[in-house]
N, C-alpha and C positions, 0 to 999 in steps of 0.2 A: 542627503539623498544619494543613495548608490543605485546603479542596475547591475542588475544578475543576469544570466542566463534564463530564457525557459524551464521551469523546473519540472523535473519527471516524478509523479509518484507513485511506483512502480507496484504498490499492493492497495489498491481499494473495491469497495462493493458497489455497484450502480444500484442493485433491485431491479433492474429493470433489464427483462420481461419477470413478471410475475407477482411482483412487489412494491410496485410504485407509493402504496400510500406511506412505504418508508423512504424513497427515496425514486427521481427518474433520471436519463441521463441529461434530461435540461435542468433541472434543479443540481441534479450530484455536479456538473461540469460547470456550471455559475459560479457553483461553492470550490471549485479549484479555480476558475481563473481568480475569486476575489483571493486566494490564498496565493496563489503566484504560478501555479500550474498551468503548465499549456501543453501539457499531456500526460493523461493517468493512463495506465493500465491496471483492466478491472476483472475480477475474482468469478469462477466456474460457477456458482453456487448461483444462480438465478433458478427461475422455476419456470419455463422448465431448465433442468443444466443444459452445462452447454459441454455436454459429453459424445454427442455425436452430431452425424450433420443437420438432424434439424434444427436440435437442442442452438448449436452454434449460428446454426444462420437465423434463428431467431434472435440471439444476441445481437448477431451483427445488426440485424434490420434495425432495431432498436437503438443502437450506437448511431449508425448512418441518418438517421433520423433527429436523432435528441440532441445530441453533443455538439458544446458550444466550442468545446476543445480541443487539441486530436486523443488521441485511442490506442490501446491495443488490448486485445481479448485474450486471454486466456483459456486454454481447451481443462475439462476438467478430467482425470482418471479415475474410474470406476473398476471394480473387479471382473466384469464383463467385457470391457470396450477396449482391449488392447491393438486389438487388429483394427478396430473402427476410427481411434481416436488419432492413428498414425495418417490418417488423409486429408485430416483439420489443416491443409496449406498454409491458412488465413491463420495460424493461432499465434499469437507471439512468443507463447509459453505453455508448456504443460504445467497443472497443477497438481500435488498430491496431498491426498489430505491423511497425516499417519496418524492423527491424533485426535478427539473427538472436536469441533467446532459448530457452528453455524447449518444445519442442512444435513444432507445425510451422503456426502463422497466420501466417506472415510475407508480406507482401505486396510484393514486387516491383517490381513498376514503379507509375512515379507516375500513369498515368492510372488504374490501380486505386484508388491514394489520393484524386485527383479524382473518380473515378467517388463513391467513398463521403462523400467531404467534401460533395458537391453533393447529394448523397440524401438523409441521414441529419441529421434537421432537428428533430426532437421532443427530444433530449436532450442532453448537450453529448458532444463528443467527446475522449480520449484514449489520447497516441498516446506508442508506443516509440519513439522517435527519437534518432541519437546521431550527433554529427559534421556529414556534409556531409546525410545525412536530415534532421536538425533545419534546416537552413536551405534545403531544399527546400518540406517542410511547412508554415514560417511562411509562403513565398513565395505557396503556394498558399492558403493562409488569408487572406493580406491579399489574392488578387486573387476569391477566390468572398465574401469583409466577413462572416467567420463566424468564432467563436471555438475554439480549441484548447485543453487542457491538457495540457500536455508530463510527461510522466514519469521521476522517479530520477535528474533533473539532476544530472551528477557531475563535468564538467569546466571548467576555466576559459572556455575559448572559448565552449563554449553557453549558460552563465552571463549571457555579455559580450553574445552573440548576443541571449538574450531582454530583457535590460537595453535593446537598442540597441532590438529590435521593440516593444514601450513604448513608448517615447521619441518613433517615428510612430506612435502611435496602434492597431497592430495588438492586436486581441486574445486576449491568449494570457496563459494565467498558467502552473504550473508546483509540482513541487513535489521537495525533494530526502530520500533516505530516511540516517535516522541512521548506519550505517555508513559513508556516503561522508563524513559531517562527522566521525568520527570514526578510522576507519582510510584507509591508503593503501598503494605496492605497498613501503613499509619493512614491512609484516607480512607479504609475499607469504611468508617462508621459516618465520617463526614457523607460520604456518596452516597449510604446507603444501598439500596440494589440496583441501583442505575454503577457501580463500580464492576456488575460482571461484564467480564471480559477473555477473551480466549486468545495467548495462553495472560493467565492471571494474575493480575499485579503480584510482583516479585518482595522480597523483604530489602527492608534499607538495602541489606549488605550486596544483595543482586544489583540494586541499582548503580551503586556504586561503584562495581567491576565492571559494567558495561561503559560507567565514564571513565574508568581507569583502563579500560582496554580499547577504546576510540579507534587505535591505528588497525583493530581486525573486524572495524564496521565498513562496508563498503557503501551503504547507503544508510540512509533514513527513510522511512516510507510508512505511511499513515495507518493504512491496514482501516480507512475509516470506510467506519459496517456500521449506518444508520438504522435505530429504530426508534419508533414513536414512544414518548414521554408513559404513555399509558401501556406501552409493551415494560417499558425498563421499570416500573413501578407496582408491575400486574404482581402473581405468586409466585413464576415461575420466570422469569428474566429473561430474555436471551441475552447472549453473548455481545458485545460488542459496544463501541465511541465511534461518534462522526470526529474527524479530524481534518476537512483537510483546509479549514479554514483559522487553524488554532497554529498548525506543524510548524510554519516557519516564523509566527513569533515569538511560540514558546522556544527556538532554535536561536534566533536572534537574543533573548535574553540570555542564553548562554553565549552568546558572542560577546553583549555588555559585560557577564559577569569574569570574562576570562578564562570560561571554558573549549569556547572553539573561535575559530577565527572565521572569514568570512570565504577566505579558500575554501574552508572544511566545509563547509554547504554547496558551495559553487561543485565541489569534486564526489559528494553524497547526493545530492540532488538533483544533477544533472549529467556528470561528466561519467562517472561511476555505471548508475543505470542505463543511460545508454548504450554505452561497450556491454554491459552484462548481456542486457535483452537484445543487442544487434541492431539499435532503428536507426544507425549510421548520422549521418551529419544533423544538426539542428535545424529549423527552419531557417531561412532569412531573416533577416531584419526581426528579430523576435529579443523581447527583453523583457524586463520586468524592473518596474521602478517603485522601490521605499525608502522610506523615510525612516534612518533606521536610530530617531532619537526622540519619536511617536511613542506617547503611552497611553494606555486605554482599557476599558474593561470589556473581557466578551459578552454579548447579550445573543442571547439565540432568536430571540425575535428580531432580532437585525439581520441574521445570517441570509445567505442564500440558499442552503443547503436547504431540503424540506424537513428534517432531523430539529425535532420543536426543544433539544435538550444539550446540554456540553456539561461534563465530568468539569471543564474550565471557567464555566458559567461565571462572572462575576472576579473573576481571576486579573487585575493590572497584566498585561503584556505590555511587549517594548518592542516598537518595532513595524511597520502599518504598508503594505501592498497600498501604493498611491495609483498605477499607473499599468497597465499589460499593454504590451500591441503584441502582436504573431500573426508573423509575415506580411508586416507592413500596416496589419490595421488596428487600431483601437478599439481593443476587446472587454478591454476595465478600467474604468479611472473613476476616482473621488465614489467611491462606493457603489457604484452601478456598474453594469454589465452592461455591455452592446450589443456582442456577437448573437445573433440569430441558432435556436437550434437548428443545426443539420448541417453548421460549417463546420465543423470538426475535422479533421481526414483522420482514415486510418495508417497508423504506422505500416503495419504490415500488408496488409490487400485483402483479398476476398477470400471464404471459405472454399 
């Protein structure tokens, strides 16, 4: 048995406002604390977004309300909202979406991206970006000397790309979520259409650069965008895996296997995201206790998450969240949840 810190996981989707029968934030924050979380920061893309002030303080109400865990929001960037999105106080992060995903923020052209890179100065920013978007973005970051974090890094090249951006000095950090270090498109046939995903499970050879370049990941982070068994299996898929109750044992078996050590989580999960997003010191007395020589199969009907499906389904992990308190109280042990919705705080404060 070790404790860990609090862990952060700095890209996931609540659904909530707008979408709860895929997920809310009393279910979505259950399914992090039983994962080890005691605080996620959650994605623009709710319905309605959370692109201006209502959009956002709907989210919030919804956060303040639900969450068994703490929080930060995310403001989301539209091609319209550059002047409006600059007053979101409350946002932890700007989001940008360059690339096509989940919803419909996707921004277009690059002077939209300029437009919001040049504006948007209070908090850091992160951005969807995949391919020849990803080396448009840096371009534009090193000529406005502003920082980026790049999100769900999953291919070899962009890998190389933010290693090389580094190297001069730009800065950018980055973070890659567990299923790309873990699965590739050798499971496309096993998954079936529950395997899409955005951006797309990579080939071996991608996977592989992302564990052979470990020291230009700053975090780990879930990216988990639940949808129901009957969305992932309909004609038309959407995009996304619940994760955040798989993240740190599929982490943990790479700890057994000699892949990371248990610093490398401690410094990706919690120490990393922090300083990136600014939410300063941890809470008190906040820890998380596993057993980290537990093995076990995931069953989604056990989870807490409302997400009725896992890409990991049936999958032996290594590695079991026995135990949470944050800030002194006993928020999860032995497979139950205690914390109440609506005790969550937010990191950052009010819209």
């Amino acid at each position: 048995m070790i404790s860990l810190p609090g862990l952060v996981d700095a890209h996931t989707h609540m659904r909530d406002p707008g979408q709860t029968h895929k997920e809310s934030w009393a279910t979505g924050t259950a399914a992090a604390l039983a994962g080890g979380f005691t605080t996620v920061l959650a994605m623009p893309n709710t319905d309605p977004p959370a692109t201006d002030h209502a959009g956002f303080t709907a989210a919030a109400k919804a956060a303040a309300a639900g969450a068994r865990c703490d929080f930060g929001l995310f403001a989301g960037a539209t091609t319209t909202n550059v002047a409006k999105v600059s007053s979101l106080s409350g946002a932890v992060a700007l989001k940008m979406y360059l690339d096509p995903t989940f919803g419909d923020l996707r921004l277009p052209t690059m002077d939209g991206w300029w437009d919001h890179m040049e504006t948007w100065l209070a908090r850091p920013i992160a951005v969807h970006a995949e391919g020849p978007a990803l080396g448009a973005i840096v371009l534009i970051a090193e000529l406005l000397d502003r920082s980026i974090h790049i999100c769900h890094v999953s291919r070899r090249d962009e890998i190389l790309l933010i290693r090389r951006a580094r190297e001069k000095g730009i800065m950018i950090t980055c973070e890659v979520a567990p299923h790309h270090l873990v699965l590739d498109e050798d499971d496309l046939t096993r998954l079936g259409g529950t395997a899409a995903v955005r951006p797309a499970l990579g080939l071996p050879a991608d996977r592989a650069a992302l564990w052979e370049h470990l020291e230009v990941i700053d975090c780990f982070a879930t990216d988990h965008a639940p949808h129901t068994l009957s969305e992932k299996t309909g004609p038309n898929p959407p995009p996304g895996f619940p994760g955040l109750e798989t993240a740190l044992p599929l982490l943990l078996g790479a700890v057994h296997d000699g892949k990371l050590e248990v610093a490398d989580l401690v410094a990706r999960l919690h120490t990393n995201p922090r300083r990136i997003f600014g939410l300063g010191d941890a809470p008190a007395d906040t820890r998380v206790e596993v057993d980290l020589d537990a093995t076990w199969r995931f069953d989604p009907a056990r989870a807490h998450t409302r997400c009725d499906w896992s890409p990991f389904t049936g999958m032996e992990l290594r590695g079991r969240v026995e135990r949470v308190v944050l800030r002194g109280e006993e928020v999860f042990a032995d497979g139950e949840v205690f914390a109440p919705p609506g005790t969550g705080c937010d990191e950052i404060g009010e819209a």
